[in-house]
C-alpha positions in Angstrom: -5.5 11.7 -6.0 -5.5 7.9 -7.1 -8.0 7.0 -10.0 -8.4 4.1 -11.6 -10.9 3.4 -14.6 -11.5 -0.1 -15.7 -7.8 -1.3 -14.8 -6.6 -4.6 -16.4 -3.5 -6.5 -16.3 -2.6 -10.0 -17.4 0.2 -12.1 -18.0 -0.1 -14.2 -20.7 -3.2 -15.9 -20.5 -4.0 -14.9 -17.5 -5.9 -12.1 -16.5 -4.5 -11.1 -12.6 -6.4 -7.8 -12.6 -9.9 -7.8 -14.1 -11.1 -4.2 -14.9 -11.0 -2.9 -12.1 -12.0 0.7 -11.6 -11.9 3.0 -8.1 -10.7 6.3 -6.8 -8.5 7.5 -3.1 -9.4 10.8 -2.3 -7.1 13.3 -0.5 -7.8 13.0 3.1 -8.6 9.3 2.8 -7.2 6.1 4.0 -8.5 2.5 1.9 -7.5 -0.5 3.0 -7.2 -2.6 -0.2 -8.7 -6.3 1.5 -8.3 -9.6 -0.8 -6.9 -13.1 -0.1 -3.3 -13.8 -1.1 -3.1 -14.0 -5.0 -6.2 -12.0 -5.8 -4.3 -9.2 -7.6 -3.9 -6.2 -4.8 0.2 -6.6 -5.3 -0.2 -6.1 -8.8 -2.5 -3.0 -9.0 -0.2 -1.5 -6.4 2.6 -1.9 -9.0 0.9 -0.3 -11.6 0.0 2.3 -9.7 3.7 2.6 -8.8 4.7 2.9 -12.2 6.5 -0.8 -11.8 4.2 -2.8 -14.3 1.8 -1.2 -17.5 -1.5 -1.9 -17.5 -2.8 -4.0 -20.6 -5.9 -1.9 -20.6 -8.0 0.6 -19.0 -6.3 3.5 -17.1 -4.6 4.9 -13.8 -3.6 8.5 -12.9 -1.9 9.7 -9.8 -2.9 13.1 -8.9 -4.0 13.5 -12.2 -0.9 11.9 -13.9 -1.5 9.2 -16.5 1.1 5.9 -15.2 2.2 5.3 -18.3 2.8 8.4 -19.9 3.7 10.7 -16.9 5.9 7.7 -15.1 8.8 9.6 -13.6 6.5 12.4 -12.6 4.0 10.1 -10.9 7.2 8.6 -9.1 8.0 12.0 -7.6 4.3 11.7 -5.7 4.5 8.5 -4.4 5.6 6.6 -1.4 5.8 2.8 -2.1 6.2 0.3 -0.1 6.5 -3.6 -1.7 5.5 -6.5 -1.0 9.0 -8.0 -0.9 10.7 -5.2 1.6 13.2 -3.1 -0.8 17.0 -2.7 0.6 20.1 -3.8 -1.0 21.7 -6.6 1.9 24.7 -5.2 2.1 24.1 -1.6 2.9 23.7 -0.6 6.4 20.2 1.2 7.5 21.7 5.0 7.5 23.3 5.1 4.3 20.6 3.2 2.7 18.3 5.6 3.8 20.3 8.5 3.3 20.6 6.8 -0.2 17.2 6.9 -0.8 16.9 10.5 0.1 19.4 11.7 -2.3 17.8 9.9 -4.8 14.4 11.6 -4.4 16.3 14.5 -4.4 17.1 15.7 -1.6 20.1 16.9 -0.4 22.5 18.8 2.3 20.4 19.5 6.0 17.1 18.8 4.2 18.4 15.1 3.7 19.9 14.6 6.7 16.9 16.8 8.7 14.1 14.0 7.0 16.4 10.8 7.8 16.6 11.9 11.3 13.0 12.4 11.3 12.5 8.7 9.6 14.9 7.2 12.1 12.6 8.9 15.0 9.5 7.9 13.4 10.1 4.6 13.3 12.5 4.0 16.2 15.4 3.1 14.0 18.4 3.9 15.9 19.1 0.5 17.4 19.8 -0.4 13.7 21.3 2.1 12.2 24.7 0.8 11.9 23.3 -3.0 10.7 23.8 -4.4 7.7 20.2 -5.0 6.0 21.2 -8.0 5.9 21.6 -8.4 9.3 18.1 -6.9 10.6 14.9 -8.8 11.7 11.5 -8.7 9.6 10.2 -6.2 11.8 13.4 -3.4 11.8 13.5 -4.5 7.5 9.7 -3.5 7.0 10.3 -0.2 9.3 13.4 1.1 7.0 11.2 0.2 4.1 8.2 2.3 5.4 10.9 5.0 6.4 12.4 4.7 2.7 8.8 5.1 1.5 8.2 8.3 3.3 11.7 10.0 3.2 10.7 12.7 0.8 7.0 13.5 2.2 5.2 12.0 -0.7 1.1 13.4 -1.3 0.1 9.7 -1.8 1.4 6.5 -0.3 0.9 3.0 -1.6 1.7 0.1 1.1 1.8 -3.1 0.1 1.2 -5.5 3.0 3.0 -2.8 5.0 2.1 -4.9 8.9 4.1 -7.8 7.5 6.3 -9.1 10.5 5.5 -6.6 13.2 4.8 -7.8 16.7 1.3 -6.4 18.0 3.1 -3.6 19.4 4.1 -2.5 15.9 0.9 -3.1 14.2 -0.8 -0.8 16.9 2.1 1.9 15.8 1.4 1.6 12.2 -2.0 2.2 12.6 -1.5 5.5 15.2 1.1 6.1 12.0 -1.8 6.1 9.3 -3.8 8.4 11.0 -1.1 10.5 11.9 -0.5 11.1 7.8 -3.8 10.9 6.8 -3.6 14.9 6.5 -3.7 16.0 2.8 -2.7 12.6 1.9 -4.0 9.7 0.1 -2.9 6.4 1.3 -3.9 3.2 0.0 -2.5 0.3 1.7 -3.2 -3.8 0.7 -3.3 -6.5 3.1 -5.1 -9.4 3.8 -4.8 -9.2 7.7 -8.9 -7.9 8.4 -8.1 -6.4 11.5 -5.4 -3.4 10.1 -8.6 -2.8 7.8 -10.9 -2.5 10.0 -9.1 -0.2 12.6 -8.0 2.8 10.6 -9.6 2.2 7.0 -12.3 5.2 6.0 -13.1 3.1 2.9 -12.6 -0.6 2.1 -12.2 -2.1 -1.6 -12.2 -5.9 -1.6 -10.9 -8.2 -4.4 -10.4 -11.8 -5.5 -9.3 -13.6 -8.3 -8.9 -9.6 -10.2 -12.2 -8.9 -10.0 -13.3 -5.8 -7.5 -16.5 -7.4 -5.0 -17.2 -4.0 -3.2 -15.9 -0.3 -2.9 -17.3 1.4 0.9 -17.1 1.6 4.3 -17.6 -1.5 6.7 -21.4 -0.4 6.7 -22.1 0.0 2.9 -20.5 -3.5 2.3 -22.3 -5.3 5.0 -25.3 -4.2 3.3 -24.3 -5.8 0.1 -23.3 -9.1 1.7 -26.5 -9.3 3.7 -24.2 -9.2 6.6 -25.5 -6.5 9.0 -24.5 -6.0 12.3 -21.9 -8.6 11.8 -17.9 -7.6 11.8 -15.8 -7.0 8.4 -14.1 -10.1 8.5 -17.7 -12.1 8.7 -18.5 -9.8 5.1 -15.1 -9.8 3.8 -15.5 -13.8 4.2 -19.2 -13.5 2.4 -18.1 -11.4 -0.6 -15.0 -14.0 -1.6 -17.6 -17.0 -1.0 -20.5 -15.5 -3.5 -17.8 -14.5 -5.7 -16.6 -18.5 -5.8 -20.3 -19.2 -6.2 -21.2 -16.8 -9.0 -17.6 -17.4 -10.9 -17.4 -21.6 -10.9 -20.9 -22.4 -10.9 
């Protein structure tokens, strides 16, 4: 449902994304692993229809980003890095905002914000400013924003960002919950989240894609057998240094 085919992005002179090329099944869940900077955000927002790439290709359930933009928007779910919201609003009409603007509309809005606000234990908030609401409650209306209209794939971007433990361990139960007939790819560069729900791992740094597998297949490549992701994930960024500055 995701595709991407030698995906490259820069900004001026520099290159952020460095043909980059992978695919997210239905079914799946990849946890998109780099360190901060190495160009996750800004595949995700390609993806998202937010930035163009400056060469190679991405298709969203077989929809070109570029070309099909407002059609690929109607299949995702996407969550930025900086949590979406307008300060001012308060949680229920934001969200109920958001649902009319992904079209919904009469019970079936206020039927999927219900279930949003359930999901994702909202109702403390509901009648907070954005403004007003911690980290935590800010990152849940942005998952629930994300997820209002039922979207076939879901792109998280550092979606465990100011949860408590309790939360992260939610999010998680969440992911397999949607897995379904979904594809979800989420970024982070917290190893753990990865590691616990992840079917598939794709690591990056500095644009350039190091591996594309499970926890197994990449081990193998790092020469890091029977050793945890982080310990591989660590490897793959310190060859990568190696190889790239000499």
């Amino acid at each position: 449902m995701i595709k991407v085919d030698a995906l490259t992005r820069r900004y001026g002179r520099l290159t952020a994304v460095d043909g980059v090329s992978f695919a997210v099944g239905r079914g799946e869940i990849v946890g998109f692993l780099g360190p901060n900077g190495a160009g996750k955000s800004t595949v995700l927002r390609v993806l998202a229809t937010f930035l163009a790439p400056s060469a190679g290709h991405a298709r969203i359930d077989n929809l070109d980003v570029e070309t099909d933009s407002l059609a690929v928007r109607r299949r995702i779910g996407y969550l930025p890095g900086d949590t979406p919201g307008y300060p001012a609003m308060r949680v229920a009409d934001f969200l109920r905002f958001v649902a009319a603007a992904r079209g919904l509309e009469g019970p079936a809005l206020s039927a999927s914000v219900d279930r949003m606000v359930e999901r994702f234990g909202l109702s403390p908030a509901l009648h907070q400013r954005l403004v007003e609401c911690s980290t935590g409650y800010r990152q849940r209306v942005g998952l629930a924003a994300a997820l209002v209209h039922d979207p076939p794939v879901l792109l998280l971007d550092e979606p465990t960002h100011g949860f408590d433990p309790l939360q992260v361990l939610a999010f998680r139960q969440l992911l397999r919950d949607l897995r379904g007939d979904r594809a979800i790819l989420f970024s982070t560069h917290i190893v753990a989240d990865v590691e616990a729900v992840s079917d598939r791992v794709l690591v990056i740094h500095r644009g350039r894609l190091l591996g594309d597998g499970t926890p197994a297949e990449l081990a193998r490549q790092a020469g890091t057998d029977g050793r945890s992701l982080e310990v591989t994930f660590a490897e793959l960024v310190r060859a990568s240094t190696r190889s790239r500055d000499g």
